[in-house]
C-alpha positions in Angstrom: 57.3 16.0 -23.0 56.4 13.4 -25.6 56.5 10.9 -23.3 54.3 12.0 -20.8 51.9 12.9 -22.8 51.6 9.5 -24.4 51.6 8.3 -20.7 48.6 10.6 -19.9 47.2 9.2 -23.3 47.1 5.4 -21.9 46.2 6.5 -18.8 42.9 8.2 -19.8 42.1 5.7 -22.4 43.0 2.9 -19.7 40.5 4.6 -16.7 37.5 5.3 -19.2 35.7 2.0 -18.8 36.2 2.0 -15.2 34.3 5.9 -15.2 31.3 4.9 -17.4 30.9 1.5 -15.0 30.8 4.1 -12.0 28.0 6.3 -13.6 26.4 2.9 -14.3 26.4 1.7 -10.6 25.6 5.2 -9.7 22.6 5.6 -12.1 21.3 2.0 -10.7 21.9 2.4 -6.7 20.1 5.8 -6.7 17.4 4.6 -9.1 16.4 1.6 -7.4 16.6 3.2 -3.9 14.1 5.7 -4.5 11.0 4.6 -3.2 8.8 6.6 -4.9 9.4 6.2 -8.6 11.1 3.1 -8.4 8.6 1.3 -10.9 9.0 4.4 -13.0 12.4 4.0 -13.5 13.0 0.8 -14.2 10.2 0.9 -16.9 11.6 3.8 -18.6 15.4 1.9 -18.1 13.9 -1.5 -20.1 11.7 0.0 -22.4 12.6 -0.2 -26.0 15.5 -2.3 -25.3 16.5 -4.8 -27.9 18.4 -8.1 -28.7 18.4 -9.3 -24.9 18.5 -13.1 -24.4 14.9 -13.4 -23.2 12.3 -13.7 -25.2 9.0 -10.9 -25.4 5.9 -11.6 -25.7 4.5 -9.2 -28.9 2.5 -7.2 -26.9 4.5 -6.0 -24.2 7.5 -3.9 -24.3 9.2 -5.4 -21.1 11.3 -8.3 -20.7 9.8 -11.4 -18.9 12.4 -10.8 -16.1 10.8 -7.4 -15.7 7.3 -8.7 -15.9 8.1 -11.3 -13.1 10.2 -9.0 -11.1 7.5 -6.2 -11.0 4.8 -8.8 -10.6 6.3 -10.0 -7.4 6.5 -6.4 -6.3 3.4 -5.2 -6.6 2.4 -8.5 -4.9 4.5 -7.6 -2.1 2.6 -4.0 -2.2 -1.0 -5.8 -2.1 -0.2 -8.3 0.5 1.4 -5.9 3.0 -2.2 -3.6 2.6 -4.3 -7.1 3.0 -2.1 -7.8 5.9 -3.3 -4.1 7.6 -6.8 -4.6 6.4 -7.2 -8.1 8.5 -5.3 -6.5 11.3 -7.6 -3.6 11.4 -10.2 -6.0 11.6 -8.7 -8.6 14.5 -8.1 -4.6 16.7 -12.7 -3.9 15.5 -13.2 -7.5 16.6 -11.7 -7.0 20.1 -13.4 -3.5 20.3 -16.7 -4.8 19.2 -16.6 -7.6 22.2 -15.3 -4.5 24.4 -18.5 -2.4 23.5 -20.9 -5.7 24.0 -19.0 -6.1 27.9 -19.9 -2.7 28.3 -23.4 -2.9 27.2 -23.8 -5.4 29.4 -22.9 -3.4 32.0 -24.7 -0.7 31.7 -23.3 1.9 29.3 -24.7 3.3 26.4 -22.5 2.7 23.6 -25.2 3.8 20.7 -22.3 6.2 19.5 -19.4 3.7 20.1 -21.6 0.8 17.8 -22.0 3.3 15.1 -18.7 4.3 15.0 -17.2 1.0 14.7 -19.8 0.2 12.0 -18.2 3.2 9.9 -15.2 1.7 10.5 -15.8 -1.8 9.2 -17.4 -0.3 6.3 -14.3 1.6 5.5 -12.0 -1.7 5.7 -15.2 -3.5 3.5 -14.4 -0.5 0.9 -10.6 -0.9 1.2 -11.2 -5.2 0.0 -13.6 -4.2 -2.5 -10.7 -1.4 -4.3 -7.7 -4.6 -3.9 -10.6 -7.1 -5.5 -9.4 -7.1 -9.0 -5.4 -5.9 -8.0 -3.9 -8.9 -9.4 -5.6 -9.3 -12.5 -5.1 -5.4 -13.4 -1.1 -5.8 -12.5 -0.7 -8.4 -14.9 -2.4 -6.5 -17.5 -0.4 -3.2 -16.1 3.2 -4.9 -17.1 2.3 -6.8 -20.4 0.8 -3.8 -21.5 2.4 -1.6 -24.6 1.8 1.3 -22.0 3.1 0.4 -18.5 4.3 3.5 -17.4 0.5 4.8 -17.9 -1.0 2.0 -17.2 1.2 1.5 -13.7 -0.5 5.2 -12.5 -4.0 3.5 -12.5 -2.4 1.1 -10.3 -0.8 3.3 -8.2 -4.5 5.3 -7.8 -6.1 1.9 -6.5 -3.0 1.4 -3.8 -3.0 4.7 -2.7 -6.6 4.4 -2.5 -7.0 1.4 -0.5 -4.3 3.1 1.9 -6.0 5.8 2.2 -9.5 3.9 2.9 -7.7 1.7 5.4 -6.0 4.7 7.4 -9.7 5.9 7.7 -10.4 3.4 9.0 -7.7 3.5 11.5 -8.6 6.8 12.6 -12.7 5.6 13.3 -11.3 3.1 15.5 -9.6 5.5 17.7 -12.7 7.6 17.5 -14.6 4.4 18.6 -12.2 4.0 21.6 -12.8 7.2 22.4 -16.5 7.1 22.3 -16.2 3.5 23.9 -14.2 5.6 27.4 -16.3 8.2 27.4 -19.6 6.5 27.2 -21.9 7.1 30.4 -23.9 4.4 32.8 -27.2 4.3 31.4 -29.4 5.9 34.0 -32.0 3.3 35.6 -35.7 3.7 35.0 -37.6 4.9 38.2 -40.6 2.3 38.5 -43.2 4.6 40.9 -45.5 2.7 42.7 -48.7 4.1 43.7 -49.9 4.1 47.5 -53.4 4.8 48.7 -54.2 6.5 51.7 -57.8 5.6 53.4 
């Protein structure tokens, strides 16, 4: 009986490390595959950590691997909506030389013209919001704050998103307008005739 108790003794002591490195991996996989708070998590994992090889600068409470790592992906966030925004402008380019063809031909595209004006002003909005992304990133993660500071961010992403799938949505309505607009009808020139 002695015996395998002591057995069950080493055993436990010998598999302990191996369960705390599972609930590590575990913790990190489902942390860093969440999409939604992933920068949340990893600031409240670094913050207040202590003695690690890097150095810090004094006024920020994340590691310069942090910074860097966060920097490059919130980049990746800003690029990937300045990608959509000069896409969204190539598709109200093609539909603004579709609306001057049909002009041409005949059609009144009043409606369609205004539309697409809405739209560009939406995608103007959308640059102006990204304007100053970088510069409030960089002060986001060398911040005392980031986890507050990262929700201002956040506000001007989801913003610009927001403004750009506006957008999206007044060039289908332009399309629309653009298929459904009618041949202008042709002024009737009379002519008077005299009778003696």
């Amino acid at each position: 009986m002695r015996i395998l108790f002591c057995t069950f003794i080493v055993l436990f002591s010998a598999s302990l490390p191996l369960f705390s490195f599972a609930q590590t991996e575990a913790t990190t996989t489902a942390s860093s595959t969440e999409s939604g708070g992933f920068f949340e998590a990893i600031i409240e994992n670094v913050t207040n950590i202590g003695g690690g090889t890097e150095e810090t600068p004094p006024q920020s409470v994340l590691s310069v691997a942090t910074q860097k790592r966060l920097t490059n992906l919130a980049a990746n966030i800003s690029n990937r909506l300045d990608g959509l925004n000069m896409r969204m402008r190539q598709i109200a380019g093609r539909v603004g030389q579709r609306i001057d063809t049909q002009a041409a031909a005949g059609y009144n595209v009043d409606a369609a013209r205004a539309s697409l004006q809405r739209s560009y002003d939406l995608l103007d909005s959308a640059s102006n919001q990204l304007k100053n992304i970088d510069r409030d990133v960089y002060r986001t993660f060398r911040s005392q704050d980031p986890k507050s500071e990262w929700r201002k961010v956040r506000s001007t992403y989801v913003g610009a998103r927001d403004t750009i799938r506006e957008a999206h949505t007044e060039l289908k309505i332009t399309v629309s307008l653009l298929k459904s607009a009618s041949p202008i009808a042709p002024v009737a020139t009379s002519t008077a005739t005299t009778t003696q």
